[in-house]
C-alpha positions in Angstrom: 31.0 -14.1 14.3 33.0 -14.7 11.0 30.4 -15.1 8.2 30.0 -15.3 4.2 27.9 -12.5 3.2 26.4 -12.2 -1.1 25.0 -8.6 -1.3 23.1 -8.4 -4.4 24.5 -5.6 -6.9 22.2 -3.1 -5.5 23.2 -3.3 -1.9 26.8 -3.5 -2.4 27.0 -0.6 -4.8 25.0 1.5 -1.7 27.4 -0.4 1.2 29.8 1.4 -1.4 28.5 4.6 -1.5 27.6 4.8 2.5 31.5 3.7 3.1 33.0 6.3 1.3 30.6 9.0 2.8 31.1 7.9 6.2 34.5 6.9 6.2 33.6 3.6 7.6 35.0 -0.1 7.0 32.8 -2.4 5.5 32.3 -3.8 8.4 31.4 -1.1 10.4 28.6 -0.3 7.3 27.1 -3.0 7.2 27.1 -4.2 11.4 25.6 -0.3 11.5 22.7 -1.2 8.4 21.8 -4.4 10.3 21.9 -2.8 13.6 18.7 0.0 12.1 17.3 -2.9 9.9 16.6 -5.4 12.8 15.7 -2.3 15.2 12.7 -1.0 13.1 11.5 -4.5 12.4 10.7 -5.0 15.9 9.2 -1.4 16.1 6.7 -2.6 13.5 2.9 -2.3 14.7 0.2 -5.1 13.9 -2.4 -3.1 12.0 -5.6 -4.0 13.6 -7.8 -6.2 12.0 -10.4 -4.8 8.8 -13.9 -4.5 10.7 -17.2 -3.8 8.1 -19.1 -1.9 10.3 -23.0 -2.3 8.7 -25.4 0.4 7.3 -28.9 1.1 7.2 -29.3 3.0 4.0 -33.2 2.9 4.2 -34.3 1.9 1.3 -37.7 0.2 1.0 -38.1 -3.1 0.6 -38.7 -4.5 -2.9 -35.7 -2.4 -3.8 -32.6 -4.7 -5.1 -29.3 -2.5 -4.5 -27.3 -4.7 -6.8 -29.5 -2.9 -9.4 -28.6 0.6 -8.6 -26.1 1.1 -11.6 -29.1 -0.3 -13.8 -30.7 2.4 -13.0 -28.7 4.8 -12.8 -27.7 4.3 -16.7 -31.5 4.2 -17.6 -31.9 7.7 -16.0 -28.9 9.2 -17.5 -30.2 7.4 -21.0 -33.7 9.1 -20.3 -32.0 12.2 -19.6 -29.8 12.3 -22.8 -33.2 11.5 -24.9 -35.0 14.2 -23.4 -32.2 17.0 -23.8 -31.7 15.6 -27.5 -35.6 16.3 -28.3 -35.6 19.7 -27.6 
């Protein structure tokens, strides 16, 4: 097939390089990039999908956990106020 092909500055400076290093034609470089480019996208694996898998911590009830930091910071202020008394 006789195409039109616009490489971006990038590409066409490493078409380029890979050329001169293989001694190729630009047409060999470029059938051999889209021969490995098209190959690996069809080796590509559908990740499986994001499972939450659940936790029983065991806290008690009456305990709200999207107050943990709360109280976290009010031990660690507690803590600072006792080691500063001394």
């Amino acid at each position: 097939m006789r195409t039109t092909l616009t490489l971006d500055p990038d590409v066409a400076v490493n078409v380029k390089k890979r050329m001169a290093e293989e001694n190729l034609t630009f047409k060999e470089t470029v059938n051999q990039a889209l021969r490995y480019g098209l190959k690996e996208v069809g080796k590509q694996k559908k990740k499986p999908p994001f499972k939450v898998i659940p936790h029983s911590f065991g806290f008690k009830p009456g305990i709200d956990l999207n107050k943990l930091n709360q109280l976290v910071d009010e031990l660690e202020a507690e803590e600072y106020v006792r080691k500063m008394s001394k």
